[in-house]
C-alpha positions, -999 to 999 in steps of 0.1 A, spaced: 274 607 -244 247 592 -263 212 570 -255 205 535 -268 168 544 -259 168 579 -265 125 571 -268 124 571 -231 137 608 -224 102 621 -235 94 608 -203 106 641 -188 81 662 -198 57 642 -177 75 654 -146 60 691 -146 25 672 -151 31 654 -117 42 688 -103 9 702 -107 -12 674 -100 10 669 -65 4 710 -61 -36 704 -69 -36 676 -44 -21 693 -17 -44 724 -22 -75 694 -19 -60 680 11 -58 719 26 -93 728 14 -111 694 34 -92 693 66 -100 736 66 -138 720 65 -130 699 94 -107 721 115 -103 755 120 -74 768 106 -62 781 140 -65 751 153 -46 732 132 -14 732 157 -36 719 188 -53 691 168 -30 682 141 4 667 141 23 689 115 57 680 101 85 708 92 66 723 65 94 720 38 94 682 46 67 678 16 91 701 -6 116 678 -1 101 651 -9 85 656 -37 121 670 -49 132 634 -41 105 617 -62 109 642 -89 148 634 -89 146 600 -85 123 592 -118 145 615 -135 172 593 -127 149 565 -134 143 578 -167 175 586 -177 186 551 -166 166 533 -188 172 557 -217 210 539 -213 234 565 -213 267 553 -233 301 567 -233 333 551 -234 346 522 -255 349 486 -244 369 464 -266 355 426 -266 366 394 -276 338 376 -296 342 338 -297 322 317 -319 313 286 -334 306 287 -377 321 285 -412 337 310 -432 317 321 -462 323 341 -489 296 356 -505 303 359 -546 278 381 -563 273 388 -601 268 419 -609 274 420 -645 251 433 -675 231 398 -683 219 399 -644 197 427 -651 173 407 -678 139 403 -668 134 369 -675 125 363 -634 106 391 -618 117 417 -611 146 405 -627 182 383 -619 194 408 -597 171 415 -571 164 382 -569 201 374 -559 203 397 -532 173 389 -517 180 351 -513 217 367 -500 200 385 -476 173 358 -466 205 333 -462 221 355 -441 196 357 -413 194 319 -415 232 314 -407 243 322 -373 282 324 -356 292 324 -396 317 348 -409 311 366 -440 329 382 -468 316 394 -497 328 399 -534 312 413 -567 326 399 -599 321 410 -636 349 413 -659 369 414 -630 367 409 -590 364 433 -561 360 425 -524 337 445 -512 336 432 -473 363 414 -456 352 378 -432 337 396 -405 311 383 -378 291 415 -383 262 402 -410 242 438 -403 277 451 -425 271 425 -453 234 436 -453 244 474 -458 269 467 -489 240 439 -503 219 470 -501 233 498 -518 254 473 -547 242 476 -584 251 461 -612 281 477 -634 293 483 -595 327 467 -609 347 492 -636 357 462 -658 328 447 -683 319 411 -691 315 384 -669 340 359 -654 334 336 -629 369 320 -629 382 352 -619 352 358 -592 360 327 -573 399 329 -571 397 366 -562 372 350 -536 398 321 -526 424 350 -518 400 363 -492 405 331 -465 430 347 -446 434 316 -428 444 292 -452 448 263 -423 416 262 -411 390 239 -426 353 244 -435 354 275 -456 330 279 -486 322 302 -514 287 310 -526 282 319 -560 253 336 -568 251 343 -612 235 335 -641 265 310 -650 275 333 -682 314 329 -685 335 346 -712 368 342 -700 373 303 -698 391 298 -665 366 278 -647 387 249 -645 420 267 -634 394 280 -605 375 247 -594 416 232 -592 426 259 -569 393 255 -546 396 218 -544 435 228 -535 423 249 -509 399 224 -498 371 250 -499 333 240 -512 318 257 -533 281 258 -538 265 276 -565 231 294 -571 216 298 -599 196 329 -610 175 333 -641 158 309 -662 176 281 -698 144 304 -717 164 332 -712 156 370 -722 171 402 -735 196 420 -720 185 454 -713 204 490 -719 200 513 -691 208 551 -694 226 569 -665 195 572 -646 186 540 -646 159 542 -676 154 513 -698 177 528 -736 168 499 -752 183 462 -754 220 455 -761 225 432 -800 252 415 -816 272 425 -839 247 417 -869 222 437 -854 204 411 -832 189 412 -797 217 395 -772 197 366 -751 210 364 -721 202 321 -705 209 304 -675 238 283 -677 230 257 -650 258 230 -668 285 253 -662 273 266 -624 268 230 -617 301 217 -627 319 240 -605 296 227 -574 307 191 -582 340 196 -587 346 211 -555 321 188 -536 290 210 -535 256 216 -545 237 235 -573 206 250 -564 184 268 -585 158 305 -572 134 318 -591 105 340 -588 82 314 -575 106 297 -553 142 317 -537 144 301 -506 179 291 -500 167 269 -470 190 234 -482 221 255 -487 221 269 -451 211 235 -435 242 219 -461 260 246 -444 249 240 -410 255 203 -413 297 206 -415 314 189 -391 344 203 -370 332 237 -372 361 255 -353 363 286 -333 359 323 -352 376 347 -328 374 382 -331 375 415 -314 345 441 -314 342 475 -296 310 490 -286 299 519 -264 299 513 -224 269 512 -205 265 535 -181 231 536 -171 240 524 -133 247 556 -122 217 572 -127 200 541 -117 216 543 -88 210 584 -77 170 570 -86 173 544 -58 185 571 -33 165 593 -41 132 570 -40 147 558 -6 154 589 15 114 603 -1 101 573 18 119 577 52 105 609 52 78 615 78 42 618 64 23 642 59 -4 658 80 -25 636 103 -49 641 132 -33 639 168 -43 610 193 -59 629 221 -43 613 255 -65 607 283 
């Protein structure tokens, strides 16, 4: 068993301070009737329930907010399997992840900025499936089309560059290891996202755009970086800048925004080319492009979560609360007859 709101359960230490307040009360109450009555009078003049009846009841109270408590701590235990059923698109997210993303030529540098307009995309799209793939010299899906965007947010968390074992950067192969991940080829409105610097040193671009436009999937690309450009830096296992990676002859290797070739593979697959930078990452036109497709079918999927079972101690709270105020009162004077 576990609690959604386990917060609440310090609530129970506040049940031995109502213990002692109730005990200081009832001592009070003794101490001013004693100045009003005589003790030995108190049977002739007062009318004087079973004197466990208080015990009882403030047994009941104490049980009843401990029930109370434990109720809105949610108890959990079981698994329910659901059906989720929702309107959207499927999306793949394609990320570059390769060398040239770490230059510095946008603050903090390519990289960060990529995932942060990911991650800002994602909490605009809602009822969307995601995937999502990293790409250098070669491709890897990293998440599968899922409804659950908090798991895309975990892997767009902990990826890094050089997260793929294979060196370069091909975005021909990125988007038709992408295209494999539609695993239903039949349904319509299904889009990749490329997020890169547009550096391409394999050459199949075309081959990819013709099996997209096959497929009937858009693809909209994003831009990182700026046509300035800057070097490519050399980081140690650590993480520590080593220096900047050259050429052959020595020189430093400049690393520019390719927006030509990022925004020939938009049009050729009937989508859009936008551009983030330091200044401006907002990714607010591709989610309302997204938004705006027509037809959007049904995504339908099963979930499990943990059963709520916070009735039951909800429901011990209520009896309890109700037999403590059935419960005759306390001590009161009697009405003299007569």
């Amino acid at each position: 068993m576990i609690f959604a709101n386990i917060n609440w359960l310090f609530a129970l230490f506040l049940l031995p301070v109502f213990v002692v307040i109730e005990r200081w009360v009832t001592r009070y109450d003794r101490e001013r009737i004693g100045r009003l009555v005589s003790r030995p009078l108190w049977d002739r003049v007062l009318e004087r329930p079973w004197p466990n009846l208080r015990s009882i009841r403030l047994t009941l109270i104490l049980l009843g907010a401990f029930g109370l408590i434990l109720a809105l701590a949610r108890p959990q235990w079981g698994v329910v399997r659901e059906k989720i059923e929702r309107e959207g698109v499927d999306i793949i997210l394609v990320l570059d992840t390769s060398g040239s993303m770490a230059t510095e030529d946008v603050s903090p540098n390519r990289f960060f900025l990529a995932r942060a307009a990911m991650r800002s995309l994602l909490s605009r799209l809602e009822g969307d499936r995601f995937g999502l793939l990293a790409f250098e010299g070669e491709a890897y899906p990293l998440v599968p089309l899922t409804l659950d965007t908090d798991a895309i947010g975990l892997f767009l968390e902990t990826i890094e560059i050089g997260i793929v074992p294979a060196a370069g950067s091909s975005l021909g192969v990125g988007m038709a290891k992408a295209l494999e991940m539609f695993v239903d080829q039949g349904r319509k409105n299904k889009v990749l996202i490329v997020v890169s610097d547009g550096e391409d040193m394999e050459g199949e671009i075309e081959d990819a755009i013709q099996k997209a436009k096959e497929a009937g999937v858009v693809v909209h690309t994003v831009g990182v970086g700026s046509e300035k450009g800057g070097a490519v830096p050399n980081k140690d296992a650590q993480g520590n800048l080593a220096g900047f990676k050259k050429e052959e002859d020595g020189s430093v290797v400049i690393s520019r925004l390719q927006q030509e070739t990022l925004g020939r593979i938009a049009q050729g697959t009937g989508g859009r080319y936008f551009h983030i930078s330091g200044a401006d990452s907002d990714l607010g036109l591709l989610a309302f492009a997204i938004e705006s497709m027509e037809q959007k079918l049904v995504a339908r999927e099963y979930s499990y979560r943990r059963k709520e079972r916070f009735q039951f101690p909800l429901a011990f709270s209520f009896i309890c609360f109700t037999f403590a105020l059935i419960l005759p009162l306390p001590t009161r004077f009697k009405r003299r007859s007569g």
